[in-house]
N, C-alpha and C positions, 0 to 999 in steps of 0.2 A: 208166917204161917206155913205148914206142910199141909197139902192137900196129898188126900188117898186119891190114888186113879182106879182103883177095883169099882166098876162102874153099878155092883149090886150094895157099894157102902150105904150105909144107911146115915152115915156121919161124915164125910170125909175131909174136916174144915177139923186140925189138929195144932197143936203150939208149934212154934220153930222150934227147931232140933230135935224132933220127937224122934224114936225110930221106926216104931212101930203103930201102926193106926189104933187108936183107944177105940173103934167102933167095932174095925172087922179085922185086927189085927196084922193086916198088911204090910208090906217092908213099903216104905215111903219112899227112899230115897233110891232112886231107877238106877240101873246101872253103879251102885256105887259109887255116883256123880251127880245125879241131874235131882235139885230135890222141889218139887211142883211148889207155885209160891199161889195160884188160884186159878181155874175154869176160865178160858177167853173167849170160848163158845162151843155148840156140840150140835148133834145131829144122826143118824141112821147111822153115818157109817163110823163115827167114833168124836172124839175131843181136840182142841184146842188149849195148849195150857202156856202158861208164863211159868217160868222156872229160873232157878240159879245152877248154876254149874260150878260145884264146890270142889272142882278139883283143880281149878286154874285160879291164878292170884286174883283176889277180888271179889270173888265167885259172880261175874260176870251173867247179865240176863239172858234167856233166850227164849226161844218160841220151842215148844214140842206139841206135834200133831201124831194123835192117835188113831190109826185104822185099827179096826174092828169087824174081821168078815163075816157077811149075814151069816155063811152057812158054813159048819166047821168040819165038812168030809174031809178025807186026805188031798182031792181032788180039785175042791174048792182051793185047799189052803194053799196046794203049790203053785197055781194058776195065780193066786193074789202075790205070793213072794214075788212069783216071778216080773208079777206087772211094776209090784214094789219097786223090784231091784233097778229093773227099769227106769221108773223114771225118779228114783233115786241119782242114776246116774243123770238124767236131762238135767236135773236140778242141779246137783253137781258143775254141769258144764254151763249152765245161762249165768250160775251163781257169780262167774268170774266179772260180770258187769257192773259196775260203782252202784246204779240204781235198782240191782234185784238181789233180793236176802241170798247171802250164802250159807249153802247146806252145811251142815259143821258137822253133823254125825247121823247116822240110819240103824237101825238092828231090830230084830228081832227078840220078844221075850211071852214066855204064855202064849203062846199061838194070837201074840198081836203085835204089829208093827209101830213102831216110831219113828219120825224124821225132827231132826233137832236142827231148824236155821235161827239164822241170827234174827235178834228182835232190832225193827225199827221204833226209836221213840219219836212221838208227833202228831200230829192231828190228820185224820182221813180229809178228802177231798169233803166229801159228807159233813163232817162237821164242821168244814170251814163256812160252806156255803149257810150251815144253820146260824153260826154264829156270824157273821162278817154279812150274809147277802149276797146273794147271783155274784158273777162276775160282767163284767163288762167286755163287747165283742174282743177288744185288745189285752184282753186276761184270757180269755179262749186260747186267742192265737197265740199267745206267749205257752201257755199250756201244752198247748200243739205241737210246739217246735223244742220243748222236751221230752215229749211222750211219745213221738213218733219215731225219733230217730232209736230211742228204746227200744219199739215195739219190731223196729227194722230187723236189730240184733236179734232179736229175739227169735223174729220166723227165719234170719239166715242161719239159724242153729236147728233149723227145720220141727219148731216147739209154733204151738197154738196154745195161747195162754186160756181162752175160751170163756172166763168172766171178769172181763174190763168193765169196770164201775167204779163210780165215786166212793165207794166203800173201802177198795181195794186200792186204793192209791194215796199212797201217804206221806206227806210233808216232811222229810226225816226235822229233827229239831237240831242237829247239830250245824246241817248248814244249809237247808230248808230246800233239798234236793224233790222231785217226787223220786218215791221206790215202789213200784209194782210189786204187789203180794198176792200168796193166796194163788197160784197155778192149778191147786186144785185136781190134776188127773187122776193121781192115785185116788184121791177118799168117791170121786163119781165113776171109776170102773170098778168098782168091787160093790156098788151098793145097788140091789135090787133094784127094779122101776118099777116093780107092781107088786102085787102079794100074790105069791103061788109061781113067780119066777123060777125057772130050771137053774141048776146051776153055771149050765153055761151061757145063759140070760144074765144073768147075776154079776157074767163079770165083762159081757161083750155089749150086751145090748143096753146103752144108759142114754140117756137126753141131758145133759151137763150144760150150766148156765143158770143166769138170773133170770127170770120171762121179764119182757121189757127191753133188757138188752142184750140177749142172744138171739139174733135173726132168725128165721122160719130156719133157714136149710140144718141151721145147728141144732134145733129143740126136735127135727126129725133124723138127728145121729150124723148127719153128713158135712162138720165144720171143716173151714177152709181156710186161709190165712187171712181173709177177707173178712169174714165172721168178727175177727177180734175191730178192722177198721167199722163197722156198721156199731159192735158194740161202745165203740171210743166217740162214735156220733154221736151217738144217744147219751154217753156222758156229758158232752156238750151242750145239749140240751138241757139238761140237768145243771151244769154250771150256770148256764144264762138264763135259766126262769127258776130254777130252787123246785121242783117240778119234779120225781118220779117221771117214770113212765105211764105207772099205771092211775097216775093221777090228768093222764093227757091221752084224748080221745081215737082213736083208730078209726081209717076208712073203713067201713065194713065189707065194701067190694074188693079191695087190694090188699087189706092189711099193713096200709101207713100210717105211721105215726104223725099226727096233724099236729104239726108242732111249729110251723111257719107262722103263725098269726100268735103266738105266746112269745116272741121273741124279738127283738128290732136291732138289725144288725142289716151293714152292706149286701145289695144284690148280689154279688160276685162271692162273699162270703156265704150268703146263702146257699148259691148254687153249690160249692165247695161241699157244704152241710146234706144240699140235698143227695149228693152222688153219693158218700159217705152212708145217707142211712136208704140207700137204694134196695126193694125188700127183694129185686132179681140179682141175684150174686154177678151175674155175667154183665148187667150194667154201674153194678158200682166200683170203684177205686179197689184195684188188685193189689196192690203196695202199700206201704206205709211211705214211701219213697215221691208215690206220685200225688199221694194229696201235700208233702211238703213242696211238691214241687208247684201245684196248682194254688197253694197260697202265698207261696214267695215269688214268682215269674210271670208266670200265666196271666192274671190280670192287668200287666202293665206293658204287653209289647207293643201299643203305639210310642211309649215313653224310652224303650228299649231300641227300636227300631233308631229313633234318635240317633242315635250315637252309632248308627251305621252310616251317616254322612258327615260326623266331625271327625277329626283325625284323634286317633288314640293315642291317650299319655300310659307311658308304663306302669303297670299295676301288680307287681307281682305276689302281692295280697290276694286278688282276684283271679288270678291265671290258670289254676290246677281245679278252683274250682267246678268250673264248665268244661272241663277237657273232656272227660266222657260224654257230653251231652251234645259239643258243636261237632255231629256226625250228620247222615245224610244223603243228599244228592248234590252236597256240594264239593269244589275241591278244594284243598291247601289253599290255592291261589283265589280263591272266588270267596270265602272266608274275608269278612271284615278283621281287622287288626285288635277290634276291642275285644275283648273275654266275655262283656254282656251282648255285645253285638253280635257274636258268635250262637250266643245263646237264645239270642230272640231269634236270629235266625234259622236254627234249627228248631224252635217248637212252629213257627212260621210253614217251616215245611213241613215237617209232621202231620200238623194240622190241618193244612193242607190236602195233604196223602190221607189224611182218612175222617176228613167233616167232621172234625171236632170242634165246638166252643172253647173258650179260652177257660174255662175250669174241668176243661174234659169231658163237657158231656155233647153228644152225637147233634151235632145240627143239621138242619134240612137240608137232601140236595148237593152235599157233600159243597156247599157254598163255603164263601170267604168268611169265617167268626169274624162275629162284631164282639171287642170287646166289651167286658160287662160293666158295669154302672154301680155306683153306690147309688143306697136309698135316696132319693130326694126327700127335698124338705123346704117347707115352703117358707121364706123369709120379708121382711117386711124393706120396700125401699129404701136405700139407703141417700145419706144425704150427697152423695156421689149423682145417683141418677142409676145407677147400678143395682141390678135383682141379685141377689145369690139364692144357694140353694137348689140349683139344677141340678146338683150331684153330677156333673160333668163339665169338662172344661167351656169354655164361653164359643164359640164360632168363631169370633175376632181373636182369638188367642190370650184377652186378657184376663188374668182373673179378677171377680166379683172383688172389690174394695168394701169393708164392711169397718162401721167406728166401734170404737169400745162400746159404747153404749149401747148400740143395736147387737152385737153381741153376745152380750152380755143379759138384755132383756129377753133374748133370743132363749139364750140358755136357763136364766129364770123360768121361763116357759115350758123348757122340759126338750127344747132342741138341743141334740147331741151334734148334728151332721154338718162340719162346716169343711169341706173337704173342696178345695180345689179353690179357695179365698185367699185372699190379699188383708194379711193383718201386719203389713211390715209396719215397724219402728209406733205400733199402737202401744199404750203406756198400760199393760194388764196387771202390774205390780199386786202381789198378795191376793188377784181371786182366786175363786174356786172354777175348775174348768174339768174336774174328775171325769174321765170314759168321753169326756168330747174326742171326734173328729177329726182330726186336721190333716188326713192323706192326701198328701202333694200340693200342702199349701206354701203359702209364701209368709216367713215372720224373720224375715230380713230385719237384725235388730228389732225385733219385739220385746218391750221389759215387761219380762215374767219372775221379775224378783219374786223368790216368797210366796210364789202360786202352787195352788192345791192341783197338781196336774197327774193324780193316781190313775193309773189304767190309761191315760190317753194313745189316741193313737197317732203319732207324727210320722207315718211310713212313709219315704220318699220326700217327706216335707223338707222346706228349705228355713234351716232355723240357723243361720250363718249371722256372726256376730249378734246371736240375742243374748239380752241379760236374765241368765238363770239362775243367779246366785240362789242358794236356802232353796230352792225350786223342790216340790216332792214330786220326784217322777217315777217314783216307786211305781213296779211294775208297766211301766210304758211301754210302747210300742215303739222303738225309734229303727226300725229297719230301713237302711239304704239313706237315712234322712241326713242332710246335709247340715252340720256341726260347725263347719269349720271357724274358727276363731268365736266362736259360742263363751260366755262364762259360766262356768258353772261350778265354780268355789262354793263349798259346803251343799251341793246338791243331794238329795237322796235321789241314788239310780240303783237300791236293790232290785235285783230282777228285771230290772229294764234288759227288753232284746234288743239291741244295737246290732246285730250283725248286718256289716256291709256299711254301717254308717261311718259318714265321712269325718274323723276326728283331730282334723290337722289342723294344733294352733290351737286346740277346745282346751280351756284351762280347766281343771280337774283338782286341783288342788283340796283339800278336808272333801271332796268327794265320796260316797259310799256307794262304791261298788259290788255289794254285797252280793252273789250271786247272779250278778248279769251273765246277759249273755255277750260277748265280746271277745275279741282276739289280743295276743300282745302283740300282732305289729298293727292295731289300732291305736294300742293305745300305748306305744314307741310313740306316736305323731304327737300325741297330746303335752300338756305340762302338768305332771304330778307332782307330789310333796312327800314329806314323811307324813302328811296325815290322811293323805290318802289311803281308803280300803281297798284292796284288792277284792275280784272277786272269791278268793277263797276266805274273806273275811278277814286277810291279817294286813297290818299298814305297811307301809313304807314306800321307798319308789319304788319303781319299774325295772 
């Protein structure tokens, strides 16, 4: 089909290859290249279209966005080219990132603009969640730790994308990337915010965002790089209850979003969530940098601390990562030898130097952070003699022994939290154990042939020689978690985060690694095969 873009057609739904619109006589095909295939969406300040580009082999898809300015003075019009031109070129420059559409062409034609980026094909976050259902805390976090190092890039190129939402982020289909779409500047500075706006209203003064998830400071003109992380919170929320915004209640004194009691996820996570969607700009996460950092490190430095009284083995996987970070009031020589030991170190200080809790946020009295706790959960004795379910480790140092059974009845029940337990060498062959638990437990030889283990979370857990054969760990959590001599012949590990997990000796063989996250000198340590998937989806070894 050609669609007419003359937006007074009264028809503009035409046969392919037409030339000319049979309603309003139109030239259809833009530039003598780009011929509109249908309407993707529209609004005040112009259109959204799907088109082919019939001048390159294939005539390949793309996106073309139409601006249309309210007001058509001489004065009006140069003010909009010029903003055009502008962030024509920002788009230009972000475009060069794997996960943001690249601009492919701009111009002008009729006194209205067009930008033509590449079309992603794939499902929005939005309809993953209608079709599939919430995510699980450990689909969050995997989320997190694609989307923010994006969002990094993004404001180091001194751009504020300014509507982050599930709408806006979409699953490419070719190798199931997210790509942030939709930046949006141009078509909300040129478009009026009231009726009877001046012109120089019209193109300066605009509120840009979704309500819901653009904070107070941005829906009163004043967004900040910050703005996008408050908006990416309230995404969150929206992945783990399937929930709008504006289907979830607000304080009417503060203007927060009540969304802690819609949601069940770790305390420490929480607290993460709650800085994140902080409605005073100057208490919430400044960076994209430092809420990755406050859910990969921050929570665990009694466990980090560790490993500042054993002697350090060389790591030179781990060594450059912390280089920036082990700075201070310490010296060269007063620096532990480890690379994480360094690291706990210096947030130790930090923290220190300025009353922060271990996810960043201000505690009383400039005192020592307790670190934070996962949800408890209350579990039934086991035939040990042993309670689990403190959400924290034991006093005595051991962890909770819990049988398959108890378990398992546990989980029946609708308990996710098994975090800091003793399931070594328990025989869990082919259950289901989806979005459970298991941070910094112990399944020293656990058989999990053949278990349904989607979205779990194993962060720091010790899963050293278990049998994971057939195991679906699709989308898991396995950060920092200890692998070592694990089997995991014909596992599915798409999108599993593994980063930092220890993989030496993990047999990998018909493994699908389909878009994890993971390094190749992890997975150098490992044993692969030629039926091994890579994570860029193609086989062979290493």
């Amino acid at each position: 089909m050609s669609y007419c873009l003359n937006p007074a057609c009264p028809h503009p739904e035409n046969l392919t290859h037409t030339e000319l619109c049979q309603a309003c006589g139109s030239k259809l095909l833009l530039r003598d290249r780009y011929r509109v295939a249908q309407q993707l969406g529209h609004g005040g300040f112009g259109a959204t279209y799907l088109a082919k580009d019939e001048s390159l082999p294939g005539s390949p898809y793309c996106v073309i966005k139409q601006l249309r300015p309210a007001a058509s003075s001489p004065h009006v019009l140069q003010m909009a080219r010029d903003l055009f031109k502008r962030e024509a070129k920002t788009l230009g420059k972000i475009g060069n990132h794997p996960q943001v559409p690249r601009l492919l062409d701009y111009f002008e034609e009729n006194q209205e603009f067009y930008l033509v980026q590449e079309f992603i094909s794939g499902l929005t976050l939005q309809q993953e969640v209608k079709q599939n259902g919430p995510f699980s805390e450990a689909g969050v976090k995997q989320f997190l730790s694609e989307v923010l190092p994006m969002l990094q890039y993004i404001h180091s190129n001194q751009v504020i994308h300014r509507d982050i939402k599930p709408a806006n982020l979409i699953r490419r289909s070719q190798d199931k990337k997210l790509v942030l779409i939709d930046f949006g500047a141009v078509k909300d500075q040129v478009n009026p915010t009231r009726a009877g706006a001046s012109e120089q209203t019209a193109l300066t003064a605009y509120a840009i965002g979704t309500p819901g998830y653009a904070p107070p400071e941005q829906m009163a003109m004043r967004p900040v790089y910050a703005s996008d992380i408050y908006a990416l919170g309230v995404t969150c929320i929206y992945l783990l209850t399937g929930k709008s915004p504006k289907d979830i209640d607000y304080d009417p004194a503060t203007g927060e979003l009540m969304w802690l009691e819609q949601v069940h996820v770790s305390d420490h996570f929480a607290s993460v969530l709650r800085k994140m969607l902080e409605v005073s700009v100057r208490h919430r996460f400044q960076h994209a940098n430092d809420v990755l950092r406050a859910l990969d490190l921050e929570p665990y430095l009694d466990s980090l601390a560790q490993s500042m009284v054993k002697p350090a083995r060389a790591n030179p996987q781990r060594s450059s990562d912390y280089s920036s970070a082990a700075t201070g009031d310490f010296s060269e020589a007063m620096l532990p030898s480890s690379p994480t030991a360094r690291m706990a170190a210096a947030i130790r200080a930090r923290n220190a130097r300025t009353g922060m809790d271990s996810a960043g946020v201000a505690s009383s009295g400039g005192r020592r952070p307790v670190p934070a706790k996962p949800v408890s959960m209350t579990m039934e004795r086991t035939r040990t003699g042993n309670t689990g379910g403190s959400g924290r480790p034991p006093a005595n140092g051991s962890n909770p022994k819990l049988s398959a059974d108890v378990l398992l009845a546990a989980y029946a029940k609708g308990k996710r939290d098994f975090t800091y337990h003793d399931l070594s060498q328990l025989n869990l062959a082919k259950v289901t154990l989806a979005g459970a638990n298991f941070h910094q437990s112990k399944l020293h030889k656990v058989k999990l042939q053949g278990a349904n283990l989607t979205s779990a979370d194993f962060g720091r857990a010790s899963l050293s020689q278990a049998d994971l054969r057939n195991a679906n760990l699709a989308r898991s959590y396995l950060s920092h978690a200890d692998l070592q001599g694990a089997d995991l012949r014909g596992a599915d590990l798409s999108y599993a985060y593994l980063s930092n997990a220890n993989l030496r000796g993990a047999n990998l063989c018909g493994a699908d690694l389909t878009g994890a996250k993971v390094s190749d000198e992890q997975l150098s340590l490992a044993r692969t095969n030629w039926a091994t998937v890579h994570p860029s989806g193609k086989r062979g070894f290493w």
